[in-house]
Structure formats: C-alpha cells, structure tokens
C-alpha positions as CSV (number, residue, x, y, z in Angstrom):
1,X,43.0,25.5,-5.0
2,X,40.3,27.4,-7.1
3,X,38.3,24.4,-7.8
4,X,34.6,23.8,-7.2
5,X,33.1,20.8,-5.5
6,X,29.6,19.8,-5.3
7,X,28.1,17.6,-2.8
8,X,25.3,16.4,-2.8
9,X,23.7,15.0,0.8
10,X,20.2,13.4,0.8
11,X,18.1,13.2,3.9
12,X,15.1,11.3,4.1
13,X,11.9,12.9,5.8
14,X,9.9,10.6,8.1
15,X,5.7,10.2,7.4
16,X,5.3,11.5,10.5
17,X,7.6,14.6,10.4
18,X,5.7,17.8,11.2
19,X,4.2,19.5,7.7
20,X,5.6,23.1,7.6
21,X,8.6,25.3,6.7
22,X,11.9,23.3,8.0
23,X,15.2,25.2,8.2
24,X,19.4,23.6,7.8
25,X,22.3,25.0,8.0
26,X,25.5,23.9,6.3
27,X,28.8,23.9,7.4
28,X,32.1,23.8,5.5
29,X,35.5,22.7,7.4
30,X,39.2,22.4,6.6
31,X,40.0,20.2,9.6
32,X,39.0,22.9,12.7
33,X,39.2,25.8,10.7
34,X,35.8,27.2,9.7
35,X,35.9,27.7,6.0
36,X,32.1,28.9,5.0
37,X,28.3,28.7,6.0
38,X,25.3,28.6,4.8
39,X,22.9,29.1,7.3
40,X,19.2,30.2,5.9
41,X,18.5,27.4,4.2
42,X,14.9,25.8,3.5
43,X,13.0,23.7,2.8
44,X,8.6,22.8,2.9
45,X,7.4,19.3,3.9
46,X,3.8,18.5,2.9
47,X,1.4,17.0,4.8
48,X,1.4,13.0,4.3
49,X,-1.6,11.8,2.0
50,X,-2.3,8.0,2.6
51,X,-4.7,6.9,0.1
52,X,-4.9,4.3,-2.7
53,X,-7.6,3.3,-5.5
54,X,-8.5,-0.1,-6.4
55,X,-8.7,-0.3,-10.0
56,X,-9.9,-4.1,-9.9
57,X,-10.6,-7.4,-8.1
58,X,-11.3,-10.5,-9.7
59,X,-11.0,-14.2,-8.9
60,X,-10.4,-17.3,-11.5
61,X,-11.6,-19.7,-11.8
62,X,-15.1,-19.1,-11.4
63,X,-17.1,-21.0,-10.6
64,X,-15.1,-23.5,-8.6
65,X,-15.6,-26.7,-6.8
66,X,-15.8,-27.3,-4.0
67,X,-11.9,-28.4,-2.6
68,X,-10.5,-26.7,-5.3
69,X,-8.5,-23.4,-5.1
70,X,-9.4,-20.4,-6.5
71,X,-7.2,-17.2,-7.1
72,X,-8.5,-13.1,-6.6
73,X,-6.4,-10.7,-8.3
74,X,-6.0,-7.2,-7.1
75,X,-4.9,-3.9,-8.6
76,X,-4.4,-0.6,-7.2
77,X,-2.6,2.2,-6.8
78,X,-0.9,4.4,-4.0
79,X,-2.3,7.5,-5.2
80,X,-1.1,9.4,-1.6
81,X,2.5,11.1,-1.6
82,X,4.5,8.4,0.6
83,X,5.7,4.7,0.2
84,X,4.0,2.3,2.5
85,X,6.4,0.1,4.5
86,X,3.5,-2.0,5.9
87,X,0.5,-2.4,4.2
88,X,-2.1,-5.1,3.9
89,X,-5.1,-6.8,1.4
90,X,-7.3,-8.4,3.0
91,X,-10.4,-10.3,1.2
92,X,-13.7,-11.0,3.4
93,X,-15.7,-13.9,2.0
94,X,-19.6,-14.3,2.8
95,X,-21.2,-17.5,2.5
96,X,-24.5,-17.7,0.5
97,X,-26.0,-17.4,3.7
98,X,-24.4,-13.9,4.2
99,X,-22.3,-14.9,7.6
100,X,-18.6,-14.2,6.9
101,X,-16.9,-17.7,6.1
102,X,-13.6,-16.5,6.4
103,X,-11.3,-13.3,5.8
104,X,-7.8,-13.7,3.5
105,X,-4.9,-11.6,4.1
106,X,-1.6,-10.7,2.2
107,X,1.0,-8.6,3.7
108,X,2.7,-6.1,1.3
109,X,5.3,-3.6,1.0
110,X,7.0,-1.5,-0.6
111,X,4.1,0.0,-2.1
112,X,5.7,3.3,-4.3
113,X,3.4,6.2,-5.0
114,X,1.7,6.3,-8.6
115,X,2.5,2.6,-8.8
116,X,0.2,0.1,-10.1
117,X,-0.1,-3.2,-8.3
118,X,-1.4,-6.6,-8.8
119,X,-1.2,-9.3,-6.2
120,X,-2.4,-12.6,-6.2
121,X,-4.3,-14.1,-2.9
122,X,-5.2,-18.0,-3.5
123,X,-8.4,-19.8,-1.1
124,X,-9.1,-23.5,-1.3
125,X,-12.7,-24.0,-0.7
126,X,-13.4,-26.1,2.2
127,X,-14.8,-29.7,0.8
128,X,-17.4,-29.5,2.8
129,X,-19.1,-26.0,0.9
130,X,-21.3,-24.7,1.4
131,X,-21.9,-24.4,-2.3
132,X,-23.8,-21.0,-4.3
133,X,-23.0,-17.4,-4.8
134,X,-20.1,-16.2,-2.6
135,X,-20.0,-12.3,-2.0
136,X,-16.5,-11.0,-1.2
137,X,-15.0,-7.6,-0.1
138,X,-11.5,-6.0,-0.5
139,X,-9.9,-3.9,1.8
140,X,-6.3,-2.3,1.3
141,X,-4.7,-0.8,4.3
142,X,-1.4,0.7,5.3
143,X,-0.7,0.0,8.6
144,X,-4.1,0.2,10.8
145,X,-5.8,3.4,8.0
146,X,-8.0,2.1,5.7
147,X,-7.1,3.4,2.2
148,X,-9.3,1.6,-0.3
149,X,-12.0,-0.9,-0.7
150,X,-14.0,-2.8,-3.2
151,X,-17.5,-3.7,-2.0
152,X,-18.7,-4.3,-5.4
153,X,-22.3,-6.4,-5.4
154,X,-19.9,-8.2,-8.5
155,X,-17.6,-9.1,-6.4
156,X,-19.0,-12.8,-6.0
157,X,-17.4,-16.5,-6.7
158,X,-19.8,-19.4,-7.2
159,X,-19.0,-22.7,-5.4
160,X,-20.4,-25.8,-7.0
C-alpha cells in the first residue's frame, strides 16, 4: 500500500502503419476491480523515409586475371527513419563491349538507421574473358524500392 510502480510497455510500430496522431488508453486492474485509467493518451507516427547513401564501392584486386576472383566492397548508410528487414546489393557488370555480363547479388538485413555498412561481394572471372575495362553499377534496395546507386564512370575492373 502507498507504493509506486512503474511499468514500462514497449510497442513496436509497423513501416506501414498509417502516419498521424494515434491514441491508447491504459488500464489498471486489481483482479476485476477497476483501479484507474488513463484514457487520452498519444502519441505521432512519422511518415516512413526509405532511403540510403552509398558512401563507396570498390573492388580488389584490380586488375585481375582472368579465372581469378575479385572482391567489391560496399559502404552505405540507411539514412531513412526505419530498419530494413529485407534489403539487397546488387552489382551489374558490363563487358568491354558494354552488354551486361552478369549482375551479383547479396541479400542483407538488419540494416539499422544512421548505420554505416560494408559488405563484401566476391566474382570469379570466367576463364574464358573477355579481357579489358569492366564498367560496374551498384544498386541498394530494400525490398523492391530502390534506395541508392553508384553509377560512377570509375566504377571499372580491368580483366587481363
């Protein structure tokens, strides 16, 4: 009798909740008896921001031969307001002809807000080339929305 409690209850708001003023109520029982309420409580959700910013991409070694593997690196940052529970890098790779000789992709999650990343996405070059300047683009997606890219004209590998 007399003493204070405090309880604390956490509830987690979906990304696709509806943006505006929600409303609880709180309810405190003694078994069935009815001891007190709160019921104008408040709170605002935000609208959900999804976007991200590639601070870099790089690959190592470079150049490479041909049948030997070579590793992009890739750093960004969620700079939106939720975590992404599915998200995806994906690296496009253009053969020194310009036709796309294949696409790479790394599936991710967990990806925190105001969090820098790196991941690491390795390729062995085919043996049979072609050999020259590679050009290669990075796209980072949650889900199916398309938050960054790097399209860099230095984004290139050499095959030899």
């Amino acid at each position: 009798a007399g003493a204070t409690s405090n309880v604390k209850i956490t509830y987690s708001v979906s990304s696709s909740a509806s943006p505006g003023a929600w409303t609880y109520r709180v309810f405190l029982y003694s078994g069935s008896t009815l001891l007190d309420q709160k019921t104008d409580g408040s709170f605002t959700v935000g609208a959900a921001i999804i976007a991200a910013s590639i601070a870099s991409a790089s690959d190592s070694p470079d150049p490479v031969a041909t049948g030997r593997t070579v590793t992009f690196a890739v750093t960004f940052t969620n700079t939106g307001n939720i975590a992404w529970s599915s998200s995806s890098i994906s690296i496009r790779l253009y053969r020194p002809d310009d036709a796309l000789g294949t696409t790479l992709l790394l599936k991710v999650s967990n990806i925190q807000p105001g969090v820098k990343y790196t991941y690491q996405i390795t390729w062995k070059v085919p043996s049979s080339g072609p050999k020259g300047t590679w050009d290669y683009e990075v796209y980072l997606s949650y889900g199916s929305i398309l938050t960054a890219s790097s399209t860099d004209a230095g984004n290139t590998v050499t095959v030899k």
